[in-house]
C-alpha positions as CSV (number, residue, x, y, z in Angstrom):
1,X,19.3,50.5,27.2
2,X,17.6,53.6,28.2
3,X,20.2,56.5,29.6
4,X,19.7,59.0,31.5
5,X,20.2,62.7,30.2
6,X,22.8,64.3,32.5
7,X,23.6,67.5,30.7
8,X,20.7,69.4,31.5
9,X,21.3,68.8,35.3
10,X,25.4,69.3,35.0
11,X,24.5,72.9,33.5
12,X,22.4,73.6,36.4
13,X,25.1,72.7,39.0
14,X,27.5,74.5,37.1
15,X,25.3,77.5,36.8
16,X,24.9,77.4,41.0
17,X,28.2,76.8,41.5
18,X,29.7,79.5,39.5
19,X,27.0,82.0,40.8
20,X,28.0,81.4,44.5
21,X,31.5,81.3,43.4
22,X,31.6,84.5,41.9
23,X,32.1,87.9,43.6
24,X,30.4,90.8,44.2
25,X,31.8,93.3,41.9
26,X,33.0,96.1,43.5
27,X,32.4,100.1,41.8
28,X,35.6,101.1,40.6
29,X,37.6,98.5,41.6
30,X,38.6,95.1,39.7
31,X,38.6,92.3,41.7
32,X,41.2,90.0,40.7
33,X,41.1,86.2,40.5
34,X,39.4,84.3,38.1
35,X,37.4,85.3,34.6
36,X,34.1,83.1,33.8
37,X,35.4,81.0,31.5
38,X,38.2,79.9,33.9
39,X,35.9,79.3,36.6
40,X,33.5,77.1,34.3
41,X,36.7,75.1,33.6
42,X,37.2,74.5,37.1
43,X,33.9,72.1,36.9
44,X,34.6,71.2,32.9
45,X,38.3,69.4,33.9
46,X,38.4,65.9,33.8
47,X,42.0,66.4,36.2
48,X,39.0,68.2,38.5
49,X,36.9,65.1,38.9
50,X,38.3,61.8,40.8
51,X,36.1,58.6,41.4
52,X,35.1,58.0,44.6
53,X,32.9,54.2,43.7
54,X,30.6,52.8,41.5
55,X,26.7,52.8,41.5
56,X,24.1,51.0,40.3
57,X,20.9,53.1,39.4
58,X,17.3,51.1,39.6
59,X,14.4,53.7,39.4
60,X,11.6,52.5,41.2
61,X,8.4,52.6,40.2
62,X,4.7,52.0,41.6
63,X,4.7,48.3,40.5
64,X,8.6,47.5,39.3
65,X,11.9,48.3,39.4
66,X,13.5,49.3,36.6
67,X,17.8,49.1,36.3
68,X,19.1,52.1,34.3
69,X,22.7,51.1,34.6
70,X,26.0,50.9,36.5
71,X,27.7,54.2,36.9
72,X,31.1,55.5,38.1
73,X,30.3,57.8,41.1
74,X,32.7,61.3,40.6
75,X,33.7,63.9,43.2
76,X,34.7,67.7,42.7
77,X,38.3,68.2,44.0
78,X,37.4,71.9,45.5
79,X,33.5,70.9,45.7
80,X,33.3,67.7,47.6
81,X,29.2,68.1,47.9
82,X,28.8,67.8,44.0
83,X,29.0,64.7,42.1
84,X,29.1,63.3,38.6
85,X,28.1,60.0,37.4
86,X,29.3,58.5,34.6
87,X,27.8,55.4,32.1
88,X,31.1,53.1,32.9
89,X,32.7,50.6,31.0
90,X,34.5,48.3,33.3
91,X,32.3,47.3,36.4
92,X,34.2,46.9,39.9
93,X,33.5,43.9,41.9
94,X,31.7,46.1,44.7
95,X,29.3,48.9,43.7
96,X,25.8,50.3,45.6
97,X,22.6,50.5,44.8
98,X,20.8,53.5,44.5
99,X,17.0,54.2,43.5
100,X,15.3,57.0,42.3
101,X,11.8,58.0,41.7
102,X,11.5,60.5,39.1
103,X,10.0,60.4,35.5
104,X,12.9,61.9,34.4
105,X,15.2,59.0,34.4
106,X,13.1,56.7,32.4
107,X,12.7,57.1,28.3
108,X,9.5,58.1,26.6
109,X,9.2,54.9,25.2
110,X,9.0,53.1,28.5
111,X,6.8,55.5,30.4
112,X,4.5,55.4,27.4
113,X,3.7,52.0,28.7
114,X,1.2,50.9,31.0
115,X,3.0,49.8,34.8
116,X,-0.2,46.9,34.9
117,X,0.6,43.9,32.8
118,X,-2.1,41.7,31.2
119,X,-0.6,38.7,31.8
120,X,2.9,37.5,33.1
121,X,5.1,34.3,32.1
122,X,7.8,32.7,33.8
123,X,11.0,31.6,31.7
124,X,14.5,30.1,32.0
125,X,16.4,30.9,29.4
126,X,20.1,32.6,29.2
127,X,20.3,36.0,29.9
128,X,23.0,38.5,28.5
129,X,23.0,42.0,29.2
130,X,25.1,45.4,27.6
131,X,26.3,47.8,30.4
132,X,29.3,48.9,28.5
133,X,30.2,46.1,28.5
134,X,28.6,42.6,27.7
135,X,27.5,40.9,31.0
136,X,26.0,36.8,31.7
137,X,24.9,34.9,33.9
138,X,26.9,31.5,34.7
139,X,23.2,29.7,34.5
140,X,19.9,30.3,32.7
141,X,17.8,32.8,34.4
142,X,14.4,32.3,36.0
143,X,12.5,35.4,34.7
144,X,8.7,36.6,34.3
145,X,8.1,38.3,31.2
146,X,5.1,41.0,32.1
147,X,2.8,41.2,29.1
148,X,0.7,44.3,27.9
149,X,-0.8,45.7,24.4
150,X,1.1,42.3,22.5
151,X,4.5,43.2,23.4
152,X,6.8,43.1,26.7
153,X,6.5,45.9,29.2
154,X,8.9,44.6,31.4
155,X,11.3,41.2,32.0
156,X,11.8,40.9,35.6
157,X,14.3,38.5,37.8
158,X,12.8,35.7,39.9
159,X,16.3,35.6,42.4
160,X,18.7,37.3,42.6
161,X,21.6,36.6,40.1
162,X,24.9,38.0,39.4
163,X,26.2,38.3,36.0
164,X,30.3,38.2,34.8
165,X,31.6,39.7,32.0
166,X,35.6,38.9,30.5
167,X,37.7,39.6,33.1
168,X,36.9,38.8,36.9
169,X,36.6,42.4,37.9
170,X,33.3,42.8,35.8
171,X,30.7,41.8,38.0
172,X,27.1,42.9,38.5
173,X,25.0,41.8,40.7
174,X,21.6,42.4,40.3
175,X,18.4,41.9,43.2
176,X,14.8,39.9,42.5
177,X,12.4,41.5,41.1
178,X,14.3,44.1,39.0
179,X,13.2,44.8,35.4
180,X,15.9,44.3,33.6
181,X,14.4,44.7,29.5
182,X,16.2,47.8,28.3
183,X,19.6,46.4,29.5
184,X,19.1,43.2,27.2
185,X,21.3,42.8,24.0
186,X,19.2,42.4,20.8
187,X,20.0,38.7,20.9
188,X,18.8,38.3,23.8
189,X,15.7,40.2,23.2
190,X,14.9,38.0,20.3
191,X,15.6,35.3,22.6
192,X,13.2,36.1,25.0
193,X,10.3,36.7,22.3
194,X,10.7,33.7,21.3
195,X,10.1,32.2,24.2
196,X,7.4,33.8,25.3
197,X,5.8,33.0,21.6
198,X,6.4,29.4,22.3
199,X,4.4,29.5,25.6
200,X,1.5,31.8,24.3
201,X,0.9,28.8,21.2
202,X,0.8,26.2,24.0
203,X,-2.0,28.0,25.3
């Protein structure tokens, strides 16, 4: 599964924030309150953070929709306009959606890949998926595997389906049409190329 890099974008908001937070010094005088490495542990506190939901990030592209994975959604306690979000390992039975647009979110290896397949097939087979934790569907899934350069591109949903995990709390419910490749385990992948072998020596 393809994760996003959030360290680079953390730095930056912790680079603003301290910079607006800081004060002008003053000649002569010292201004007391806090250093610069206290204030950068004002953001670098887990006690600092609280959740405030879950989300679901899909990155949309020009011809699919690609999910990236389900998120817990943080708030500052002193910041409330800045927000983490966190790869999670337990999914909550209500989360949003979310899209986004950007290279940026995708890997190399999947924007590499051309958005136009050569040729699509539809499947039903079991579907399992690793968010953190392992997810399935209760049936086998109706899927289109989008073909290009002899591999996969992308493995989207036909319906909408909704995948458990172990306990009842770990759901995830996921829309038509979403690309759902990078979050299959590597059983799963291997199941799916097999299928789609089996149809292409049918042809």
């Amino acid at each position: 599964m393809t994760t996003p890099k959030w360290d680079d974008d953390l730095e930056n908001l912790l680079s603003t924030a301290l910079a607006e937070a800081t004060p002008p010094k003053r000649r002569g005088k010292h201004t007391p309150g806090l250093g610069r490495g206290n204030e950068r542990e004002v953001f670098t506190k887990p006690e600092n953070w609280y959740r405030v939901g879950q989300v679901q990030l899909v990155h949309r592209g020009s011809h699919i929709d690609t999910l990236l994975g389900l998120f817990d959604e943080l708030r500052h306690v002193s910041a409330l306009d800045v927000r983490r979000l966190v790869a999670t390992h337990e999914a909550l039975p209500e989360h949003k959606i979310e899209y986004v647009t950007a290279d940026h979110w995708l890997g190399e290896d999947f924007k590499t890949k051309p958005e136009a397949p050569e040729r699509e097939i539809a499947l039903s087979l079991p579907i399992i998926l690793e968010m953190g934790q392992t997810l399935a569907a209760a049936l086998p899934c109706f899927v289109t595997a989008h073909l290009s350069h002899g591999g996969i591109s992308y493995l989207t949903l036909d319906a909408a389906t909704t995948f458990h995990g172990r306990t009842p709390r770990e759901i995830l419910s996921l829309p038509k049409g979403i690309n759902i490749l990078e979050g299959l385990t590597h059983e799963c992948r291997v199941r799916v190329w097999g299928a789609v072998q089996i149809e292409l020596q049918g042809d």
